[in-house]
Every structure is written in C-alpha cells, then in structure tokens.
Residue, then its C-alpha position, 0 to 999 in steps of 0.5 A: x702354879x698361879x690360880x689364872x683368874x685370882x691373879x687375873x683378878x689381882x691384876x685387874x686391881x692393881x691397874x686399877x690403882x695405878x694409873x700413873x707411874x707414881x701411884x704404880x710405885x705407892x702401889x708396889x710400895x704398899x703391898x710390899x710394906x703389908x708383906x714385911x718389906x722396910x723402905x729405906x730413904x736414899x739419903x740415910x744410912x743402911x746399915x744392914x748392908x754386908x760388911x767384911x768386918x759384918x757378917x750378922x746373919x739375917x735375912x733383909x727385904x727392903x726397896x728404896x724409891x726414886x720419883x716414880x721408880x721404885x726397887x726392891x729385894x731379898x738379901x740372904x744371911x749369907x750374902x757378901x760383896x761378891x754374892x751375885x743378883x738376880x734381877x727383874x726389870x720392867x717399867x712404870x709408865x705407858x704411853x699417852x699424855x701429860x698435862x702442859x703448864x697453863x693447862x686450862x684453855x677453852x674454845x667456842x663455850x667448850x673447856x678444855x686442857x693443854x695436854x703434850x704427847x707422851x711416848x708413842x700411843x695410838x692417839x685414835x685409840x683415845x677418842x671419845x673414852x671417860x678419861x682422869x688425870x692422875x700423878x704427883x703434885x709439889x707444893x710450895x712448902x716441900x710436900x707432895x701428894x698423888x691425886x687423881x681425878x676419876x673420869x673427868x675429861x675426853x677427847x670428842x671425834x668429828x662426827x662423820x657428818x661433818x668428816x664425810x671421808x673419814x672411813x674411806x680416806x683415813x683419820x688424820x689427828x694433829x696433836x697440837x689441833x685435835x687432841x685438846x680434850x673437852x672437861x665441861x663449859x664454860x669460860x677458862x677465865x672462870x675455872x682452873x685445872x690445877x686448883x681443882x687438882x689442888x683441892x683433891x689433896x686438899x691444898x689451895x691452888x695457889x700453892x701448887x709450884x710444880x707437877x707430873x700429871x698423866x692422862x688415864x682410862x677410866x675403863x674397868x679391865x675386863x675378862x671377855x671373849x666366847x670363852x671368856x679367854x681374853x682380856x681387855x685393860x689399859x696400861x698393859x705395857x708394862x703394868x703386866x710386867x711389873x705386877x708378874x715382877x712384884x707377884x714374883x718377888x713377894x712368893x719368893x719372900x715366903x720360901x727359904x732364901x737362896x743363899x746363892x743370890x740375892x733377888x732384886x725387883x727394878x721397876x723404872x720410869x720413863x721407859x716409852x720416852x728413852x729411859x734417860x732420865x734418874x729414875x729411868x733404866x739408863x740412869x743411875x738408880x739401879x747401880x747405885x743400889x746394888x751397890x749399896x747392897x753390896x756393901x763395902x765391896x770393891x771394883x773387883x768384889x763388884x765386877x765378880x758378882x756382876x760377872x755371876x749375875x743375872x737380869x730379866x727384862x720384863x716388857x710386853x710382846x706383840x701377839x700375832x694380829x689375824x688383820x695384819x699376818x703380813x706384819x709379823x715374822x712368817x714363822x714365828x707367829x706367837x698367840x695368846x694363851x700359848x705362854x710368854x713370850x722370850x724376845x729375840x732381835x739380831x740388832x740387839x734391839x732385845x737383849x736376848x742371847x744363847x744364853x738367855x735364852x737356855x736361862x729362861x727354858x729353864x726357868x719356864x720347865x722348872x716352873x712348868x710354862x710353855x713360853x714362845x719365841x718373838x721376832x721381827x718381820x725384817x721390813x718391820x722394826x721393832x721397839x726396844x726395852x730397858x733389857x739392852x740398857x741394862x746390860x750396858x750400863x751394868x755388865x750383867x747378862x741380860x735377857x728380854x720376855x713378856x706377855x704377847x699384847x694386840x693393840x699396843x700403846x692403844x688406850x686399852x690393850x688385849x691379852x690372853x686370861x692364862x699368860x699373866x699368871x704363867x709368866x709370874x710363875x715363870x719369874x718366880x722360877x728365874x728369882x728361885x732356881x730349884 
C-alpha cells in the first residue's frame, strides 16, 4: 500500500511542475528516464520490437512522445504479436485559457492580454488569483523550448461598489469583455508578451514563429481541513489521473514482469476540447504504438490481442456537493476519502460495462481499496472521457474510474488526502494482477 501524504507530497510536486500539457509530458518524461525507461523518436526505427523471426529475450521499457501526449510501456521477454495489453489512459490538459496571437493589448493605462477560452472552466473561479503562462515555444530555426513565467498576470473583479447587485443578481462574465487579464501599466506600444516569453528560453522575440501557451495557478497545493483530510490543488482534472498512471507504471517496472501482457501508460492532449486532435484520444497515437509494439503482427495477430486487452480510462469524478444534493443521483452520493470512484453512464457517456466493472472489484480487492460507484441524476448529464473513445477507435474493452473532485473545471479543486494514493495502488493491481 501507498504511504497517503508521501504520495500526497509526490502529487503535490508534480502539479507543480506541470503546468501545462508540455511540461506535464517533460514531467513524465523525466522520472521515467530517471527509472530506466529509453524514449524512443517516432520517426526511427525500433528495433527491439517482437518479431516472428525475433524472439530475443529482454524486457523493453520505453515511451514515445507526441507534442503534448506522451505514451509509455513495459513489454515482457516473452511478449509476441499477439500478447495483449493492459492500458491506462488519462489526459494532460485542464481546462482554462491560451494566449491569442497579437497577445499584448491594453486599456486605460492598464496592460493587458489577448486570451481565447480553452475547454469548459469556471471562469469565476479565475478572478483575482496570481496566475503564469506556461507551454511551448517554436522558434524560426526548427527548435522549440517550454517556459513559464511564475505569477505574472490576473484577472481583476469589479469591485461591488461599482456592481452593487452582484450578490443578489449574479456575476455575469462575457469572456470576450471581462476576461482580458491586467500584466502591469503602461502602453501595449511599449511592451511584448511574446519577447518576454522569448526571452525566458533565452531567445529574441523576433524569432518567436508560432506557440502553445496556457494560463495556470500559481497557488501552492495545499492539505487543509479540521483534520487536515482534504486537499486543495489546481489541475486535478486530470493531473491526478496521470500521476496515479505513471505511479502505477513505474511500481510495476520494479516487479517481475507479467508475462501475460504487456502494460501501457497513455497520457493524451486535448481531452477538454473533444480529443480530436494527434495528440488526442481520438487520433491516431495510441494505435499507431501498440502497433509498433506488436511488431510484424498481422490484422488477425492484432485483433487476437485486442480481443484479450484491456483499458482503464482514468479521469476525475464528481464528489457528492453538501449545497447542491439536489445535483447528484439519490442513491449514489459518493464522498471523499471513501475510495475512487468506478463511473458508470447508460449512454455510454462512461465506457463502464458488467464487465469493467468485475474487472475493477477485482483490481481494487486485490489491491485492498474500497472504490464507490458514480452516476448521473438523469435531469443532469454528464461529461465524457477519453474511455468511449478508446474503446472505439480500438476494439479493446474499456472501463472509466477516478478520484471524486468538488469544484471541477475551478482554477483550484478539492479532494480527499486518502483517494490519490488509493486509487495508484488500485492501478498498479489492474497493470499487475495477482
């Protein structure tokens, strides 16, 4: 079992240090270099892969990444063609902004910056916080370089004085109008974003030819609470998921191999803007490198190891809110602290069935976690994941879990200090079943 604050702690750092979909990924690539794993480039040969006429006998732990996606995995010695996989999947990326092209702008003394709504978040949730731009920058020669700023801009409220209704009628933001967030004074004729941004990579701005910048919360992620039982961060959705993937991947990298499949860590892009993109759970990516692990299989090598394969779909789950009971199913009402969630839609919203659901029980008894069902009240819908997806484009069978979350899509989010490590060692079971 996961010490619950050492992997609290370990969670904490690793939001820390991604704060966008692109460091999340130079995240993951780290520690899995500094646990033995060799990135491979798309665009050369892998060589280790299984052959029929190639049965060299080795254990290969590598990951390949794609922009901001990144996928990685343990093959056995023993692995062939038709060897199936057991996969989790999860997102890189949160809802919020991106800076828009022609980003520096100004108003009344005030500058500003041009910044286009990314996904669904609670805009009001923003307000009045120290935020950064963090992400990816592409230079003239071919090069690119992350960078992120550290607090740097915000989003400043009306004062109430001069919105006197504002408690009692409600805060109404036009993105457009409202949510062009202050970075200092002065003239935008006489600054530039961009240069700016430049300049932290160490580059001129002039060489700056195209980006991927995010907005993110500076706030530290917090343990709080009578207890000291809850925890506060930004980017739960989905960080959580991806740090319980990559926890997962690297404990089942210190056992003995499985040699009954071969574990796969998916870790995709733009999942809160509709995932169809190639670095997104409805492109291309994943397939492409299962089928590069599988080697010289054919269609029927493929489809026979598909048909004894495995995904979890790993996103985050709505908690039962004590101000809005109203909101969820009437009897199922799931709490923090009370184990991961299994997410469960007739509409196939979730990608849940019978037999995900045996699947997880017994990933979670073996790993000895409690887990609680999610539903929807039906006059309220819910979102999807990447789980559905999945299970289309692939074939493979496909379940969807998570940690329970208050606030979701909030600038910061709420969960209990016991589910992230409980749902790693509920993982790590499904990677390797006893």
């Amino acid at each position: 079992m996961t010490d619950t604050l050492d992997h609290l702690t370990d969670l904490a750092s690793f939001i820390q240090a991604s704060p966008s979909s692109f460091h999340t990924v130079a995240e993951v690539a780290r520690r899995l270099t500094e646990a033995g794993f060799t990135e491979l480039d798309e665009s050369a040969d892998w060589t280790d892969a299984p052959s029929k006429k190639r049965r060299k006998p080795m254990v290969a732990k590598r990951f390949v990444v794609r922009d901001g996606a990144i996928i990685a995995w343990i093959r056995p010695p023993s692995a062939g063609p038709t060897t199936p996989f057991r996969i989790v999947g999860a997102h890189t990326d949160s809802p919020g902004f991106k800076l828009k092209p022609k980003p520096t702008t100004g108003s009344q003394g005030w500058l500003q910056a041009g910044v286009e709504v990314y996904g669904g978040p609670l805009l009001n949730s923003w307000l009045d916080r120290e935020l950064e731009f963090a992400g990816r920058l592409a230079f003239d020669d071919g090069s690119t370089a992350l960078v992120r700023t550290g607090p740097f801009l915000r989003f400043p409220q009306l004062a109430i004085h001069l919105d006197r209704g504002v408690n009692t009628e409600g805060l109404t933001l036009n993105p457009q109008q409202h949510l062009n967030p202050v970075i200092g004074i002065g003239s935008p004729a006489d600054a530039d974003i961009v240069a700016h941004l430049a300049g932290l990579a160490g580059r001129a701005g002039e060489q700056v030819v195209g980006y991927d910048v995010v907005v993110a919360d500076t706030t530290v992620p917090q343990a709080f609470g009578l207890n000291g039982d809850l925890f506060a961060s930004g980017r739960l959705d989905n960080l959580s998921s991806v740090h319980a993937g990559l926890v997962a991947l690297l404990r089942r990298a210190l056992i003995e191999p499985v040699e009954s499949s071969t574990s796969v860590f998916a870790a995709f892009d733009h999942e809160e803007v509709g995932s169809d993109t190639r670095s997104g759970a409805s492109g291309p990516f994943l397939s492409d490198v299962l089928a590069r692990i599988a080697g010289d299989a054919t269609v029927s090598d493929r489809t026979r190891a598909f048909a004894g394969s495995w995904c979890l779909s790993a996103d985050a789950g709505h908690a039962v809110h004590p101000n809005y009971a109203d909101r969820h199913d009437p009897a199922n009402r799931p709490l923090v602290n009370h184990g991961p969630l299994l997410k469960i839609n007739a509409n196939q919203r979730y990608a849940t069935d019978a037999l995900g659901a045996a699947e997880w029980s017994r990933a979670c008894a073996q790993a000895g976690v409690e887990y609680q069902e999610f539903v929807s009240n039906n006059a309220v819908p819910c979102g999807s994941t990447i789980g559905p997806l999945t299970a289309t484009r692939l074939g493979i069978r496909t379940f969807d879990v998570g940690i329970a979350l208050l606030s979701m899509h909030s600038a910061r989010e709420l969960c209990g200090v016991d589910d992230p490590a409980a749902f790693a060692d509920a993982i790590a079971a499904f990677l390797a079943p006893a």
